[in-house]
N, C-alpha and C positions, 0 to 999 in steps of 0.2 A: 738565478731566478729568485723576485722575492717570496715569501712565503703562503703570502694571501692567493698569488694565484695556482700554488700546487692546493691550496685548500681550496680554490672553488672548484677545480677540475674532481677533487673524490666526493667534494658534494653531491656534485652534477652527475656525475656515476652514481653515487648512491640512490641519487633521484632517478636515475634510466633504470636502473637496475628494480627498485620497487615498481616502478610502472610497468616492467616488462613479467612481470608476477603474474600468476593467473588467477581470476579472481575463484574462488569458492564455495560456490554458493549451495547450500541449503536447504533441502526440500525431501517432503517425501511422496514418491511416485503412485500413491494409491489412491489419487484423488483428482478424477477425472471431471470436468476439460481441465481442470486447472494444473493441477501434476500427474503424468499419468505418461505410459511407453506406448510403443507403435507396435505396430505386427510385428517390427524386428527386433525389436525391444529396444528402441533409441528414446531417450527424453522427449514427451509433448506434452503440449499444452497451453495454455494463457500463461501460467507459472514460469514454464521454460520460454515461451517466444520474449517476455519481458525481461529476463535474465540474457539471454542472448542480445538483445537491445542495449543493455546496462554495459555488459561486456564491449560491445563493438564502441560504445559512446566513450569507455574508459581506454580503450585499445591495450583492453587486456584478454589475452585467452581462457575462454569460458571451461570452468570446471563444473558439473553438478553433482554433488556427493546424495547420494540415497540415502537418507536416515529416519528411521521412527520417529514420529510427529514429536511426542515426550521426550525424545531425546535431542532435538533439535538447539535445544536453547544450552545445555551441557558442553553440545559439541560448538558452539558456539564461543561459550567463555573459554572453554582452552584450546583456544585458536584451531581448530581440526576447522573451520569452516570463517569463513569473512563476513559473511552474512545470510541471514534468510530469506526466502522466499516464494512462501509455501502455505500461502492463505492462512495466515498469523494476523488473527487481531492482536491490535493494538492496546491490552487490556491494563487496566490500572495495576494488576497481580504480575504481569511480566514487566511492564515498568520499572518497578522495582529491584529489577535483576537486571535488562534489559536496556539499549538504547532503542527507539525507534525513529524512520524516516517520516516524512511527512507522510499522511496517507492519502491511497491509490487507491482505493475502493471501497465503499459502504456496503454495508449486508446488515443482518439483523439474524434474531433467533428466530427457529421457527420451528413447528411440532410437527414428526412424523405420527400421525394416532390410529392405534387399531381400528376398525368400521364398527366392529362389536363396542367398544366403548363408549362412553359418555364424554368422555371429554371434549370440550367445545371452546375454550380459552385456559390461559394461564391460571386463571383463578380456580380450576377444577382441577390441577394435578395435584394440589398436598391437602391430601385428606386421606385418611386412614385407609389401606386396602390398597391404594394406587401403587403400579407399578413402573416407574421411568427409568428410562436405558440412557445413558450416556458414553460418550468416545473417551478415556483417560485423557488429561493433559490439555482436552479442548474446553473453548471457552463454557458450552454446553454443560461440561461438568462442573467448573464452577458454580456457573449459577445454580446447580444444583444443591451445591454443598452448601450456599447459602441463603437459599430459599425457600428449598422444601425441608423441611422438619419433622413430617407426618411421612409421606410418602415412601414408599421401599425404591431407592434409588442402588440399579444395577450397572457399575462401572466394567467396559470391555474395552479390548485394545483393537481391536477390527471395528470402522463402520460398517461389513459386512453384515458380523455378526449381531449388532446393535439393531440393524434392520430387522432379521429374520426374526427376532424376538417380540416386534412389533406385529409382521407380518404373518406369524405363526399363533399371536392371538395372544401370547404369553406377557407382553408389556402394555401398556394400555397406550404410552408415548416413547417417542425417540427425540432428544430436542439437539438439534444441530444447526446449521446454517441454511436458508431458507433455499439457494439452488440445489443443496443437498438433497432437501426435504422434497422438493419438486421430482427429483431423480427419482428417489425411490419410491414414490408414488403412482409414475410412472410407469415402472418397474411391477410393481403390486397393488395394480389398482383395484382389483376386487375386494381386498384385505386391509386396504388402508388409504387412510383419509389425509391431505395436506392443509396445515392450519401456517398460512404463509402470513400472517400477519404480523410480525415482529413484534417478541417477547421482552427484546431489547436491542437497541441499533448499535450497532458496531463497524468498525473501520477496520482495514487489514490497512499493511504498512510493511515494510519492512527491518528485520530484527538484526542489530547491530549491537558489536561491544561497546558499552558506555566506554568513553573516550578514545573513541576513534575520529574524533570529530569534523577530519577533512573527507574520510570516505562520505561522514553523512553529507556532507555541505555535497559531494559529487554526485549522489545520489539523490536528493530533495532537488537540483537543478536539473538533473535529466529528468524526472517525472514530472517536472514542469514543461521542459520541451515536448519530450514525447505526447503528454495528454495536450498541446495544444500545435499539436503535429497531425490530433488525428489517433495515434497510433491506437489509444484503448477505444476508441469506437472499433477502429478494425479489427482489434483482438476479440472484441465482441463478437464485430459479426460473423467471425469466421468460426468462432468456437462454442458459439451464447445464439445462435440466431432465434432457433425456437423460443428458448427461455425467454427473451428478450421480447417478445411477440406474445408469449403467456403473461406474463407481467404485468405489461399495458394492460391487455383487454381484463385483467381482473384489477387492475388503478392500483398496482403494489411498487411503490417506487424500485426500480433495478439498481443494477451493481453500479455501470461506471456513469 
C-alpha cells in the first residue's frame, strides 16, 4: 500500500472522529424565555431551541453546560465550552477577548425606573444622589462604568436582586436589556415604570474562540438558513408572542 492512502484514511478518521464530538454550548439558565428550565428542570428557551437547531445542523450531540453569565467567556477560552449562547452581545469590550458569529438578534438598553423617581431618559441618571443597579458582567454595567461618573452605581450578580432594589424603592434605575425591562415591569407594575426606548442598540451573536474559524464559517451559514427558514419568527412566536405584540403597539422596533 502506498503511503498517501494510509494517510488519507487517519485523516478522514480524524475528521469523523471531530464531527462526531458533542458540541458545548454555553449559557446560563436564569434568563427566561431565553435560558431558563422547565417544571422538570430540563433546558428551555429561545437560547436552547437555537442551540439544539445548531446541533442537529452540525450532527453533533447537544451539550448545554450551565454557567454564571461572568463566567461564561473564561470557560470559553479554556475549552470547558465551544461556544456561547446566552443572549451575549456582541460588544466591542468582548471582542477583544472574544470571536463572534454574525448576529441573530438586535435589542438595545433599556431602564427599569422606580415610579417614585424622576427619571425620565438617559440624561437624568448621572447626577449626584442617583442610584443605578446593574447585573456584573453584562453589557448594562459597562455602560455604566463608562458613563455615569456622578451617580452611585450598585453592581449585583442576580437580576433578581437588581430588580428588587428598584422595586423596593431603593434604586431609582435598573438598566438591562429592554425584554428584560418589560419583564419586570410587568412583574412590579405598581412600583415601576418601563423606559424601553434604547439607551443604546446592541446585537447578541454568538461567542466563539478566536481562531476557531471553521466552527464560525458553520455557524454564520446556519443562521443564515435558519433565519430564512422561518425558524426565528417561530421562536418568537412561541416564546416572545406577547412581547412582540407590546412592541408594535408602542412603535419600539423588536428583537428578531
Amino acid at each position: 500500500m502506498r503511503p498517501w492512502p494510509l494517510l488519507f484514511v487517519l485523516l478522514l478518521a480524524t475528521t469523523l472522529a471531530a464531527a462526531a464530538e458533542p458540541l458545548r454550548v454555553g449559557m446560563e439558565l436564569s434568563y427566561p424565555p431565553f435560558e431558563m428550565t422547565d417544571q422538570a428542570g430540563n433546558p428551555t428557551g429561545v437560547s436552547v431551541r437555537l442551540a439544539e437547531a445548531l446541533a442537529a445542523d452540525l450532527g453533533r450531540q447537544l451539550v448545554i453546560e450551565n454557567v454564571a453569565f461572568d463566567g461564561l467567556i473564561p470557560a470559553l477560552k479554556t475549552g470547558k465550552i465551544d461556544c456561547i449562547i446566552s443572549s451575549m452581545t456582541a460588544s466591542p469590550e468582548r471582542a477583544r477577548s472574544i470571536a463572534f458569529s454574525e448576529p441573530y438578534l438586535k435589542t438595545g438598553l433599556a431602564m427599569l425606573v422606580a415610579t417614585k423617581s424622576s427619571v425620565q431618559s438617559a440624561a437624568d441618571l448621572d447626577t449626584p444622589g442617583r442610584a443605578v443597579v446593574v447585573k456584573k458582567g453584562t453589557t448594562g454595567h459597562q455602560y455604566a462604568a463608562t458613563a455615569l461618573k456622578q451617580a452611585r452605581v450598585l453592581v449585583l450578580d442576580k437580576e433578581s436582586a437588581a430588580v428588587m432594589e428598584v422595586a423596593q424603592g431603593k434604586a431609582d434605575a435598573f438598566i438591562y436589556d429592554a425584554i428584560s425591562v418589560y419583564h419586570s415591569h410587568v412583574r412590579h407594575p405598581d412600583t415601576t415604570r418601563a423606559l424601553l426606548r434604547p439607551l443604546r442598540e446592541e446585537s447578541w451573536a454568538v461567542g466563539l474562540r478566536r481562531g476557531d474559524d471553521a466552527l464560525k464559517r458553520q455557524i454564520d451559514e446556519f443562521l443564515h438558513r435558519f433565519r430564512a427558514a422561518g425558524g426565528f419568527e417561530r421562536l418568537g412566536d412561541e416564546f416572545l408572542a406577547a412581547e412582540k405584540a407590546f412592541f408594535e403597539r408602542e412603535g419600539i422596533p423588536f428583537y428578531f
